[in-house]
Backbone atoms as SQL, in Angstrom:
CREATE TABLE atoms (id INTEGER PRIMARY KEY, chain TEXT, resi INTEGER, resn TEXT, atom TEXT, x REAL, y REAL, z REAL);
INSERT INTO atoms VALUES
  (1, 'A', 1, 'UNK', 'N', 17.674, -7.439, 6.585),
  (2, 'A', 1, 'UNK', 'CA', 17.574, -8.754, 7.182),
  (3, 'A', 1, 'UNK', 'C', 16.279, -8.829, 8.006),
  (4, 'A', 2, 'UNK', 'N', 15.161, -10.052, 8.106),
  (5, 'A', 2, 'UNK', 'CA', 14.341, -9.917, 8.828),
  (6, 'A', 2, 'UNK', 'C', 14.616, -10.885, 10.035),
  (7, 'A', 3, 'UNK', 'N', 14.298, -10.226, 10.797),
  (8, 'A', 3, 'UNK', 'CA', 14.551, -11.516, 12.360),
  (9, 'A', 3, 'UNK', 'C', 12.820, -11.785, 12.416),
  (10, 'A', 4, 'UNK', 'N', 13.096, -12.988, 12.770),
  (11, 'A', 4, 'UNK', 'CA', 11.995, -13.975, 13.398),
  (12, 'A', 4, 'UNK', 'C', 11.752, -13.958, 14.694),
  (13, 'A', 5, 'UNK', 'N', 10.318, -13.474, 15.479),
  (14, 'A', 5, 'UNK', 'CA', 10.866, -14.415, 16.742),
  (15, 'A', 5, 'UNK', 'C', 9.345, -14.935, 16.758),
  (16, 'A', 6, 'UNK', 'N', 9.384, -15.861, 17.654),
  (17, 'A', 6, 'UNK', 'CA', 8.320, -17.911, 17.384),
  (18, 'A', 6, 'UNK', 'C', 7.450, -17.128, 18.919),
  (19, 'A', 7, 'UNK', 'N', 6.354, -17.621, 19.039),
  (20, 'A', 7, 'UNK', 'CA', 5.527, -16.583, 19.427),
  (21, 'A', 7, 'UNK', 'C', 4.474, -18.473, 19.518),
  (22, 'A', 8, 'UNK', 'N', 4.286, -18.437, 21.044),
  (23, 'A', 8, 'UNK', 'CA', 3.226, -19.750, 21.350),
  (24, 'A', 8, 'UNK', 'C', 2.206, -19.197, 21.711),
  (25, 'A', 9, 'UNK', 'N', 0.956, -19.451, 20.864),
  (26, 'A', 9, 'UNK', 'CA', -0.135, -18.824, 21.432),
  (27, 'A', 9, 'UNK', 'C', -1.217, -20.198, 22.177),
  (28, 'A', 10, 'UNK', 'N', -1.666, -19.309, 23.648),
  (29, 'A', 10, 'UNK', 'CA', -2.100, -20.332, 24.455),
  (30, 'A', 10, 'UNK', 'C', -3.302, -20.683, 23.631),
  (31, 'A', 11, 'UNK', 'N', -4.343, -21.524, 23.261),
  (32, 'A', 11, 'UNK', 'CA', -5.435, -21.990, 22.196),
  (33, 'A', 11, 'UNK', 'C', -6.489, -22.621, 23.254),
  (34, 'A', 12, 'UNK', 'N', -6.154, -23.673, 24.203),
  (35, 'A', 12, 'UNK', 'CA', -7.530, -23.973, 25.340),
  (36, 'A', 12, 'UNK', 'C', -6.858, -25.079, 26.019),
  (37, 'A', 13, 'UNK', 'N', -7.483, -25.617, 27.260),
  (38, 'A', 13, 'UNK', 'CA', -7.257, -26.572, 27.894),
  (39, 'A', 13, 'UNK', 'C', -6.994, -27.994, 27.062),
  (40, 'A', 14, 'UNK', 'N', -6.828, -28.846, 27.504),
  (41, 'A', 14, 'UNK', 'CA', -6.921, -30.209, 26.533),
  (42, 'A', 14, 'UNK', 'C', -8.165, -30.743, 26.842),
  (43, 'A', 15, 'UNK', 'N', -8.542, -30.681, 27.771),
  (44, 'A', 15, 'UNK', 'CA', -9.944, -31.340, 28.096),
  (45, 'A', 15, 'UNK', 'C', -10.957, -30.174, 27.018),
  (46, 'A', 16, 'UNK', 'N', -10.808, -29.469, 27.087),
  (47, 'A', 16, 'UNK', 'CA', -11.762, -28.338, 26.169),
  (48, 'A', 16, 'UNK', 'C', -11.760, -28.953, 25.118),
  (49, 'A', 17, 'UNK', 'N', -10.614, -29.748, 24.229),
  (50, 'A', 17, 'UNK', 'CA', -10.683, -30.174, 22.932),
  (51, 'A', 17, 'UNK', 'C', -12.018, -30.762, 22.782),
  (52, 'A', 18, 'UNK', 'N', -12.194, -30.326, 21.424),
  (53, 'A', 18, 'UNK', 'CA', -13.359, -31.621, 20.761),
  (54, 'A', 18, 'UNK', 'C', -12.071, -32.547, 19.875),
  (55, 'A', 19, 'UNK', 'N', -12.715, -33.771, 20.629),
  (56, 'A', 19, 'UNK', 'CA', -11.782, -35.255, 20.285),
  (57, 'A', 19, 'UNK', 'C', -12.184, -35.780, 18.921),
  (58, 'A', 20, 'UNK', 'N', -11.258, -36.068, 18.330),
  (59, 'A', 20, 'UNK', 'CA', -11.407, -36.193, 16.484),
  (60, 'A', 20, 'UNK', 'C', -12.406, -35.106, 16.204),
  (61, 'A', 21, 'UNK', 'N', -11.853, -34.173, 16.181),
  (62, 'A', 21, 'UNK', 'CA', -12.217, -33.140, 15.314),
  (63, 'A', 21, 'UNK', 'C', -12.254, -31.681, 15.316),
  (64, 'A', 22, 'UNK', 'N', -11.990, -30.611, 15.196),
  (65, 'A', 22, 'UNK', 'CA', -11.720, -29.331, 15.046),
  (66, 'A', 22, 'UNK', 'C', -12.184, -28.194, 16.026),
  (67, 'A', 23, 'UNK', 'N', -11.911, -26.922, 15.609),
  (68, 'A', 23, 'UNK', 'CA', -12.524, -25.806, 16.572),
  (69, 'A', 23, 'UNK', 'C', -11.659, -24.894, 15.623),
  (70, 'A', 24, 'UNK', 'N', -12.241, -23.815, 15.866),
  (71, 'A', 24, 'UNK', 'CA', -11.686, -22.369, 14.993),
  (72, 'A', 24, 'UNK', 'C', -10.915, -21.576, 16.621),
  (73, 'A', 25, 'UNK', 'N', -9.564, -21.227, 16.299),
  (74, 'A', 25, 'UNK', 'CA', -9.123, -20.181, 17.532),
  (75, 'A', 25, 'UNK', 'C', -8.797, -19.130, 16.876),
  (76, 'A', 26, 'UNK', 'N', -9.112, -17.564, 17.093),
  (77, 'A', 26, 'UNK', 'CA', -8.834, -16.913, 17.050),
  (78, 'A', 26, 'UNK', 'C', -7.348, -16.224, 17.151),
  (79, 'A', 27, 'UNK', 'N', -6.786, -15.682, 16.608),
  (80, 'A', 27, 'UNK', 'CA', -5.478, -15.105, 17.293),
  (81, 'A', 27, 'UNK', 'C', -5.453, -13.629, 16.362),
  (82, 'A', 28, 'UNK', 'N', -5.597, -12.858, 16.994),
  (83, 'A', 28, 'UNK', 'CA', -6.049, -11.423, 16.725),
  (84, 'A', 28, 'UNK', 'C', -6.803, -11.484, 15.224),
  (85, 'A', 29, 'UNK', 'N', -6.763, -11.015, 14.242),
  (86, 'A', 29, 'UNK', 'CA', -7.323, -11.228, 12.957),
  (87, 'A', 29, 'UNK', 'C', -7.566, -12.449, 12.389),
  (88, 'A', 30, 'UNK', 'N', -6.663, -13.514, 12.755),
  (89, 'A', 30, 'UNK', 'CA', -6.267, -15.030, 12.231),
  (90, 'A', 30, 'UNK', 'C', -6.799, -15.486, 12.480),
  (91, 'A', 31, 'UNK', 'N', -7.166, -16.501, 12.132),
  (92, 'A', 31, 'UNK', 'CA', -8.307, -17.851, 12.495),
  (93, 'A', 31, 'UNK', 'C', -7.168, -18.918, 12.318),
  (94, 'A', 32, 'UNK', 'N', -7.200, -19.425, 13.229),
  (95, 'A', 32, 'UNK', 'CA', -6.473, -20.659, 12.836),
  (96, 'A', 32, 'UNK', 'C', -7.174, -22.075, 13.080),
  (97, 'A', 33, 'UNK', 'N', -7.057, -23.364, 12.380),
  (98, 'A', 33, 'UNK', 'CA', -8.306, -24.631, 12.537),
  (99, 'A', 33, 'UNK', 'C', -6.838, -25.437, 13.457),
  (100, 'A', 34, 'UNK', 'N', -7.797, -25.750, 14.930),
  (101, 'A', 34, 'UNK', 'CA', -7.037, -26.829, 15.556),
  (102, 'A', 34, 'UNK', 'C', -7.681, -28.430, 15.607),
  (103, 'A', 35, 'UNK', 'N', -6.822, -29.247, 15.473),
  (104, 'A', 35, 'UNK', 'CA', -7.732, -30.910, 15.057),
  (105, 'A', 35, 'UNK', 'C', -7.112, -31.464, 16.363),
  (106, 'A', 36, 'UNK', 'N', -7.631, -32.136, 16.856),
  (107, 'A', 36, 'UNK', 'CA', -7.075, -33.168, 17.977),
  (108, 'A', 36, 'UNK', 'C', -7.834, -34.651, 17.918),
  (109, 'A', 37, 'UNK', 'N', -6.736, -35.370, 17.245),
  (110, 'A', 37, 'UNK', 'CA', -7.544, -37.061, 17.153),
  (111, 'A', 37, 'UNK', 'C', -6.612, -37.482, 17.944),
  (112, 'A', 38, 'UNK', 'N', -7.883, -38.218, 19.009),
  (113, 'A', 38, 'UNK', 'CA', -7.878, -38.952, 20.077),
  (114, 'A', 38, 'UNK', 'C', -7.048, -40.470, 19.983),
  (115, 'A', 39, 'UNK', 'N', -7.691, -40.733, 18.829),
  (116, 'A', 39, 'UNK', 'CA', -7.147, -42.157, 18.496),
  (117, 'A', 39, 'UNK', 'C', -5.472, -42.298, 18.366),
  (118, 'A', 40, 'UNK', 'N', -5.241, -41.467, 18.051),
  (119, 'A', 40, 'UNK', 'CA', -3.348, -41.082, 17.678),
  (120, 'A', 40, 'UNK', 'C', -3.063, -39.843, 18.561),
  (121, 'A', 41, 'UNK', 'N', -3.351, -39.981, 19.782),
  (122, 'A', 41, 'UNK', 'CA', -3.159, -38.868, 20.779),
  (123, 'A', 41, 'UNK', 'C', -2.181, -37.724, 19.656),
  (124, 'A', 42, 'UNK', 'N', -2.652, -37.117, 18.531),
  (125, 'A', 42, 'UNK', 'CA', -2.462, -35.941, 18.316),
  (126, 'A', 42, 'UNK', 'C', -2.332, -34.423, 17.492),
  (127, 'A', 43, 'UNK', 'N', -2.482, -33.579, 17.951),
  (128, 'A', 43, 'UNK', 'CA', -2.625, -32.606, 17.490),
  (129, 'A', 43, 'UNK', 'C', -2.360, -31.631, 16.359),
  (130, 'A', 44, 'UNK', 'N', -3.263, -31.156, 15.489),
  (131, 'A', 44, 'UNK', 'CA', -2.856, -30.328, 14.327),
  (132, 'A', 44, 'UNK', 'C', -3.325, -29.204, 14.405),
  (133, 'A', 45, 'UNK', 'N', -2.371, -27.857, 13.929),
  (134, 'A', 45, 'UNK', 'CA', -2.575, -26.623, 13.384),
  (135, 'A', 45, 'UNK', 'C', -2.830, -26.534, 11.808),
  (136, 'A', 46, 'UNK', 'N', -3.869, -25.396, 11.590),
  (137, 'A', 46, 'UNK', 'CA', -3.348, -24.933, 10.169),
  (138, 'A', 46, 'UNK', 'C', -4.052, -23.327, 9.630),
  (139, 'A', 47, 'UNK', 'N', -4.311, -23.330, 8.425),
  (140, 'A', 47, 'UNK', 'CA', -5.116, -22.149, 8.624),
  (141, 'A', 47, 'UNK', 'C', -6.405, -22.614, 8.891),
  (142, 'A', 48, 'UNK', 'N', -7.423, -21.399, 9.038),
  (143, 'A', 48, 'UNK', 'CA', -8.761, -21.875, 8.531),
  (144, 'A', 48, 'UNK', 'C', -9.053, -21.763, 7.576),
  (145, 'A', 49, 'UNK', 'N', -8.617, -20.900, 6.625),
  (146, 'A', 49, 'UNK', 'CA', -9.378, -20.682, 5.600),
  (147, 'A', 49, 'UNK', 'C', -8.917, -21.480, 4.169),
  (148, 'A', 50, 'UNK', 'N', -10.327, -21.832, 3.702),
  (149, 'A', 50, 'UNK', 'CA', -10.484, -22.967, 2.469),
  (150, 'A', 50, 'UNK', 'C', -9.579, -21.897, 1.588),
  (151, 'A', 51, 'UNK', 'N', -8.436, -22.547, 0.688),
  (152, 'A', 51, 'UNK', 'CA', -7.803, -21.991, -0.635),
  (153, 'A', 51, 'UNK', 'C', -8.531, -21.918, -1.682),
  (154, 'A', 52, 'UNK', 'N', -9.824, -22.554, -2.005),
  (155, 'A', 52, 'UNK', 'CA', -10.488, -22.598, -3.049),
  (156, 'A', 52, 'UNK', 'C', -11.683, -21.760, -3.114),
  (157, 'A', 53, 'UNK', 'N', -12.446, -21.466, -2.186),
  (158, 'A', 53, 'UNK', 'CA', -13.461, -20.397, -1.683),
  (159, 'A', 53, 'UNK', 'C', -13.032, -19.316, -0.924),
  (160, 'A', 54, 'UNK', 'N', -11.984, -18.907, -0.064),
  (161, 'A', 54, 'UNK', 'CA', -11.709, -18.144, 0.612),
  (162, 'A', 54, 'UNK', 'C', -13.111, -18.177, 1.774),
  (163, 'A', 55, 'UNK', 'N', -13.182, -19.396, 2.063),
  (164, 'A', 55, 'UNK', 'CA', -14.088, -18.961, 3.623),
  (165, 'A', 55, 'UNK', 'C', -13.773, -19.757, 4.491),
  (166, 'A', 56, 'UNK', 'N', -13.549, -19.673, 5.326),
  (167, 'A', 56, 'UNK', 'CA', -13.244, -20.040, 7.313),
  (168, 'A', 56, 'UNK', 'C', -14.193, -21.174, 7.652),
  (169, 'A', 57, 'UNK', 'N', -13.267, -22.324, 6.741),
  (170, 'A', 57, 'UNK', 'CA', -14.412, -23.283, 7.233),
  (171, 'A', 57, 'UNK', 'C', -13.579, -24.741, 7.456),
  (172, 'A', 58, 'UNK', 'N', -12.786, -24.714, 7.223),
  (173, 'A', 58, 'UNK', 'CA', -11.660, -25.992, 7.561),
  (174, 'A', 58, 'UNK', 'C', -11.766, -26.300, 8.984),
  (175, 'A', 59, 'UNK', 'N', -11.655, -25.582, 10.012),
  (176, 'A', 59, 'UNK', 'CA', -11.915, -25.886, 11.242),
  (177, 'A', 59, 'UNK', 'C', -13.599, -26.767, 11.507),
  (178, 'A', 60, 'UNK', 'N', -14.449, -27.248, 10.682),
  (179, 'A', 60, 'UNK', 'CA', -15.668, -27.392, 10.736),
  (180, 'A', 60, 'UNK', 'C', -15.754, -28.755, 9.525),
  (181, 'A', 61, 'UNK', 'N', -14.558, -29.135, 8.935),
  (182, 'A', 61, 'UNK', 'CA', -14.409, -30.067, 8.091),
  (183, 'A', 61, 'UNK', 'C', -14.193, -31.423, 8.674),
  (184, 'A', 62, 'UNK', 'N', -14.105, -32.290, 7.571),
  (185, 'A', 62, 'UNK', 'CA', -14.548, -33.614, 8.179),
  (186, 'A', 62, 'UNK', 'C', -13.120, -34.797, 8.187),
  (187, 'A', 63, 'UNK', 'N', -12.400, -35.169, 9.362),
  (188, 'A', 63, 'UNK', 'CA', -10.961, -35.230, 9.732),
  (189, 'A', 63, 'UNK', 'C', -11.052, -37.156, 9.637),
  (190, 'A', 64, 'UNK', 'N', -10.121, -37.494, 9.465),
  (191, 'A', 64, 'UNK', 'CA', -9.593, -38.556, 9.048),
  (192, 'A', 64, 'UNK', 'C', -7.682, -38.851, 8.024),
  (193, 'A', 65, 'UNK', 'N', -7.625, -40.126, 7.660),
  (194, 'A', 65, 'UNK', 'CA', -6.406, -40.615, 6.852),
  (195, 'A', 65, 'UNK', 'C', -6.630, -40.677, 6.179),
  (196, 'A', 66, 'UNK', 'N', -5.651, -40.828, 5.236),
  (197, 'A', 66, 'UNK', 'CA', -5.563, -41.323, 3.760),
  (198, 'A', 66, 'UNK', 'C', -3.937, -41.600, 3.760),
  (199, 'A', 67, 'UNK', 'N', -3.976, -43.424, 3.953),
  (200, 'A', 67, 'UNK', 'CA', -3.109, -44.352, 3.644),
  (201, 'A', 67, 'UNK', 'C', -1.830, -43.627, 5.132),
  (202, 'A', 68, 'UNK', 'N', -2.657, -43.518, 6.382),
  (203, 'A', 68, 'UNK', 'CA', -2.169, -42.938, 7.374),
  (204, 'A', 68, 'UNK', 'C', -1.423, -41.592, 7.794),
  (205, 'A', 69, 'UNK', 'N', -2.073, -40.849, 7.150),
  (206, 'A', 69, 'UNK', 'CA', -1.593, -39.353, 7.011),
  (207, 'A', 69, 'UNK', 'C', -2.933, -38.715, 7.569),
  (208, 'A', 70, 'UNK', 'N', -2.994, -38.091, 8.194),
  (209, 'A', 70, 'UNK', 'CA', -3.909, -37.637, 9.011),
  (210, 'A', 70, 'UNK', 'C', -4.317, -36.462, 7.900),
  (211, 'A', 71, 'UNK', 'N', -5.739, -36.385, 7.681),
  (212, 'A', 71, 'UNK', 'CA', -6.358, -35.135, 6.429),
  (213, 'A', 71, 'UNK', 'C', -7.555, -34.515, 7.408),
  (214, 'A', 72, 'UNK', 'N', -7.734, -33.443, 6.446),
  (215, 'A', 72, 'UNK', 'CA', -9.140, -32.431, 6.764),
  (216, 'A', 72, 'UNK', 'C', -9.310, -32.915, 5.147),
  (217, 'A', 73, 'UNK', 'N', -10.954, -32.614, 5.358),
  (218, 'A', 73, 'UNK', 'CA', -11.521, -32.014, 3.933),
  (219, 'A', 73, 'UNK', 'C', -12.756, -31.148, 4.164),
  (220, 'A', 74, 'UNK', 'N', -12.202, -30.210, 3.502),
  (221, 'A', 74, 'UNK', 'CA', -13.508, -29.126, 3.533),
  (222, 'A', 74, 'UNK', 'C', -15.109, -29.175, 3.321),
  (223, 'A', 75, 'UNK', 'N', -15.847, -28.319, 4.244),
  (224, 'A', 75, 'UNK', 'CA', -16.781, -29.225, 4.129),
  (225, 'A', 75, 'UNK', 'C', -17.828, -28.902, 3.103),
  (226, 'A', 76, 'UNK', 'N', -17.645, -28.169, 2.299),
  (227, 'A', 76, 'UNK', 'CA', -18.104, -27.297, 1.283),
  (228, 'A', 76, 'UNK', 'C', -17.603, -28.557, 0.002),
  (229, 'A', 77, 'UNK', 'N', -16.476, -28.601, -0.910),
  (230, 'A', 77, 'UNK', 'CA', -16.159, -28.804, -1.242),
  (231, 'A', 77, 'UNK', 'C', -15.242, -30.297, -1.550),
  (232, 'A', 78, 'UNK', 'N', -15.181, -30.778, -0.377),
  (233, 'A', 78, 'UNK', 'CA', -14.396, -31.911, -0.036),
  (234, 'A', 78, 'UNK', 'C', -12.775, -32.605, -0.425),
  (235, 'A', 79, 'UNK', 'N', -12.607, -31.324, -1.111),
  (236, 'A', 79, 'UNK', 'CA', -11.299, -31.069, -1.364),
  (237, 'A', 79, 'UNK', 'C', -10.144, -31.472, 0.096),
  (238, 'A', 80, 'UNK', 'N', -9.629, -32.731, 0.422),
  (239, 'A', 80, 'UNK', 'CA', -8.945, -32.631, 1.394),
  (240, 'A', 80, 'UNK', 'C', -7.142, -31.975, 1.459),
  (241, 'A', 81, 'UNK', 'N', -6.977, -31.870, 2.545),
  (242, 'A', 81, 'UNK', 'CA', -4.964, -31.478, 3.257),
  (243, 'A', 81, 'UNK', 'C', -4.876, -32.101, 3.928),
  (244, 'A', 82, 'UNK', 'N', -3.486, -32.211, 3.698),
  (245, 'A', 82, 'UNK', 'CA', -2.659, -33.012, 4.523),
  (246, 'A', 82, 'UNK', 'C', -2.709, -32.182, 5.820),
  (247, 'A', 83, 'UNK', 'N', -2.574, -32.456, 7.059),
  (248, 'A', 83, 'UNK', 'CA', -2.512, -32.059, 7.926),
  (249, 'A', 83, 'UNK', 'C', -0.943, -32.089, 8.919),
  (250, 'A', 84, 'UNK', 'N', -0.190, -32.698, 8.275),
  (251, 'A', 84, 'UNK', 'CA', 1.241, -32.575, 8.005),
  (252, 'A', 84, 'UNK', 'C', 2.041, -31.445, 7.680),
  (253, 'A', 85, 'UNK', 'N', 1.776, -31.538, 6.339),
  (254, 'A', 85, 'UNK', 'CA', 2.315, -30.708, 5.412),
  (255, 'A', 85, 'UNK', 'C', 1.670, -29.373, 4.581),
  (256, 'A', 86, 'UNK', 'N', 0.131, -29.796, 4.830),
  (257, 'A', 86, 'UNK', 'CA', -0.883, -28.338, 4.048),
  (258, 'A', 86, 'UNK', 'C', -0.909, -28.502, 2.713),
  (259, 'A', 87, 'UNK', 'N', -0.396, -29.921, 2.025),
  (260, 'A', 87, 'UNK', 'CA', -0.425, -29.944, 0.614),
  (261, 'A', 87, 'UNK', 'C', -1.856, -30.463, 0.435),
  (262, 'A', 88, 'UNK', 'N', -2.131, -30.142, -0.850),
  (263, 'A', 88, 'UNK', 'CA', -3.641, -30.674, -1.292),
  (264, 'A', 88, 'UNK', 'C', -3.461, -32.171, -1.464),
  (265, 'A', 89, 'UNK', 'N', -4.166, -32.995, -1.519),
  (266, 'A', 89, 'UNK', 'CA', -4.687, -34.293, -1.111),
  (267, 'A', 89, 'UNK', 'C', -5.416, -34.839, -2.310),
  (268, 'A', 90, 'UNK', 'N', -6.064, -33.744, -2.919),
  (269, 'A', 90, 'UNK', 'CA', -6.508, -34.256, -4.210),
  (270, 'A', 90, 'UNK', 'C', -6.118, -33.888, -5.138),
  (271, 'A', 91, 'UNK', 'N', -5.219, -33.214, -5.215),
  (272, 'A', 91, 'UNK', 'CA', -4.213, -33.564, -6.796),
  (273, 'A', 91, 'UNK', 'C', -4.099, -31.692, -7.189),
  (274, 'A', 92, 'UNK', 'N', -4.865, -30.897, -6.274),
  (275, 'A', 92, 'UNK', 'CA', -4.599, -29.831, -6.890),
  (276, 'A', 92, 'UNK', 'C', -3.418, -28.739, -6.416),
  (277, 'A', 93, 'UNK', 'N', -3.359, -27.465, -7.026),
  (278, 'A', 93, 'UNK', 'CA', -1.845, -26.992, -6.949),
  (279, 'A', 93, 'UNK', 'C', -1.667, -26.516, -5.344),
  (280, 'A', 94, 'UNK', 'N', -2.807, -26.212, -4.799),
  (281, 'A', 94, 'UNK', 'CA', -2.782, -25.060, -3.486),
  (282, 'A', 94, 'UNK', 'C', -2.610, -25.858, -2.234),
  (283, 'A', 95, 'UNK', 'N', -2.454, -25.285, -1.183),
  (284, 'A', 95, 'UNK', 'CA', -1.580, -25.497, -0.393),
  (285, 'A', 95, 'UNK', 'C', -2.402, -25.252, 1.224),
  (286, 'A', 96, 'UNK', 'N', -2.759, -25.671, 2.347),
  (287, 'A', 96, 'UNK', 'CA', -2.943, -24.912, 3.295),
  (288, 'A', 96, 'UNK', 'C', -1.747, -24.352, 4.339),
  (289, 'A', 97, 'UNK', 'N', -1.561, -23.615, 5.114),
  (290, 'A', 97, 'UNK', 'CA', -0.580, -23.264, 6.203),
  (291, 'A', 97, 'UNK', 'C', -0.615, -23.985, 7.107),
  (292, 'A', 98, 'UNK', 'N', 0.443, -24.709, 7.774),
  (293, 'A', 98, 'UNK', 'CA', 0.145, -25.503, 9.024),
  (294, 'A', 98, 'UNK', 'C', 1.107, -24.882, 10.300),
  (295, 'A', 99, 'UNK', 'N', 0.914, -25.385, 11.475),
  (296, 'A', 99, 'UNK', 'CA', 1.419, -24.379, 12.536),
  (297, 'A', 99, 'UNK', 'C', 1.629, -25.756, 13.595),
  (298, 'A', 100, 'UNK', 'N', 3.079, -25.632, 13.816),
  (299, 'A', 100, 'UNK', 'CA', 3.648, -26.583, 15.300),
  (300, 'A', 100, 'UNK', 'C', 1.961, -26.468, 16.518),
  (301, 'A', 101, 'UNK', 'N', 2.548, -27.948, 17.119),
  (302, 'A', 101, 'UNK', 'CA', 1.011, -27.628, 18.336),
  (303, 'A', 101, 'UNK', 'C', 2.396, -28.244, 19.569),
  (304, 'A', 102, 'UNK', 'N', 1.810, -27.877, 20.959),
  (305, 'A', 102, 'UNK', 'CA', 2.684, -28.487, 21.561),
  (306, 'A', 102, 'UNK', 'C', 1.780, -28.583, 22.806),
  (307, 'A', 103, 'UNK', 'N', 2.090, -29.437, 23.667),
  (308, 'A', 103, 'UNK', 'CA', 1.267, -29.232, 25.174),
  (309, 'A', 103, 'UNK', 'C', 1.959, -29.486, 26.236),
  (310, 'A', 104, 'UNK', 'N', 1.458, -28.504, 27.404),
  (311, 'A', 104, 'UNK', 'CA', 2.341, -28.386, 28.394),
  (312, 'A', 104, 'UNK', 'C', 1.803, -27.719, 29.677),
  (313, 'A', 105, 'UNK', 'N', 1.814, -28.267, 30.376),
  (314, 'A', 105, 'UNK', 'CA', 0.862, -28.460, 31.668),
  (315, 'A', 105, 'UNK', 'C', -0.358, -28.499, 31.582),
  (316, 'A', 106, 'UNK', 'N', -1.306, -29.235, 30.622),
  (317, 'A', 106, 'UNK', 'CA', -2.795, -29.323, 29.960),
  (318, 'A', 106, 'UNK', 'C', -2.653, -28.403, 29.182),
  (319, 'A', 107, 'UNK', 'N', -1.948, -27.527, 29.217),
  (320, 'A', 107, 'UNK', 'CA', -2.400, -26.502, 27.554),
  (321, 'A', 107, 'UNK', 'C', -2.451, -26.576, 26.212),
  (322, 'A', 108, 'UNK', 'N', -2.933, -26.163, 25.613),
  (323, 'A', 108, 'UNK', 'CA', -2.589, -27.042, 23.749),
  (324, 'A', 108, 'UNK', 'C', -2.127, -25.436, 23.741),
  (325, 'A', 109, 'UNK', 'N', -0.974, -25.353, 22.915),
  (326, 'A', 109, 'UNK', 'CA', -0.162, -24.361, 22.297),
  (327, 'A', 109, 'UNK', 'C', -0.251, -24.383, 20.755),
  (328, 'A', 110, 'UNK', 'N', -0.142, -22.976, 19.923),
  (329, 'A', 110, 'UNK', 'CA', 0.177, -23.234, 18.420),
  (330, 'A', 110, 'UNK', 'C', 1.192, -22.139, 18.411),
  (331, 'A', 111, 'UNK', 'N', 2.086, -22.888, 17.659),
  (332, 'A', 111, 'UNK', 'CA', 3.152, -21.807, 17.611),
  (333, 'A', 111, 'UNK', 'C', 3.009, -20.218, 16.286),
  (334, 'A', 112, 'UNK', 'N', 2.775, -19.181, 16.609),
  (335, 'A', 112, 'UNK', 'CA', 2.470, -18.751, 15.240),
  (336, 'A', 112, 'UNK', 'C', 3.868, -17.343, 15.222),
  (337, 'A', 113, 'UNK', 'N', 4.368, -17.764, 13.995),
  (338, 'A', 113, 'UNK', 'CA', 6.024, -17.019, 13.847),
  (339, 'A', 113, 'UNK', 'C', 5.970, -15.510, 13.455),
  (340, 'A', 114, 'UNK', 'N', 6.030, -14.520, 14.149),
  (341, 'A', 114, 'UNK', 'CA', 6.190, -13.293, 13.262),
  (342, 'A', 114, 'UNK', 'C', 7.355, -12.658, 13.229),
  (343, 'A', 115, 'UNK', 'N', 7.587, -11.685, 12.151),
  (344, 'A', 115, 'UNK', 'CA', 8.455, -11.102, 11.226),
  (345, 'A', 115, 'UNK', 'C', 8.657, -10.166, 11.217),
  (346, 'A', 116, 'UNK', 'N', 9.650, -9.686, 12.029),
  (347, 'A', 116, 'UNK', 'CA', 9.928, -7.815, 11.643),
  (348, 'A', 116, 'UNK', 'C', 11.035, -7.312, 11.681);
């Protein structure tokens, strides 16, 4: 049986955010891309790394909707995700990881789950 336990990693102030639009946080090996649009006071996790190139660049992509679903698209490629759900946006099979955000006393939190 594997137990879970949910693990909030602190990510930066809220004022630190860059407003509509990304930053790469570290969390030991992981990169994870955080989005914060201003306009819809709010916040997305996911991975960083592009499914189609394997490089760390989603956090550096270019953030907006499509038909009010909040997207990234890579900036290499322009392949966008949902920022919801991590499904591809343009029709293809792959997927990104997305991660709960939460805030709490100015902090932006991402929740990241480990397994043992």
């Amino acid at each position: 049986m594997t137990e879970t336990s949910t693990t909030w990693l602190a990510a930066c102030r809220v004022e630190d955010a860059v407003e509509n639009g990304g930053v790469c946080v570290k969390n030991g090996e992981d990169q994870i891309a955080l989005f914060y649009f201003t306009r819809r006071n709010e916040w997305f996790a996911t991975q960083n790394e592009c499914p189609h190139r394997k490089q760390m660049a989603l956090s550096r992509g270019m953030t907006g909707s499509a038909t009010d679903e909040p997207k990234v698209a890579c900036p290499f490629h322009k392949k966008t995700f949902s920022l919801i759900t991590g499904e591809c946006l343009s029709g293809d099979e792959c997927a990104i990881k997305t991660y709960p955000v939460r805030i709490e006393n100015g902090t932006v939190y991402i929740c990241t789950t480990q397994n043992f």
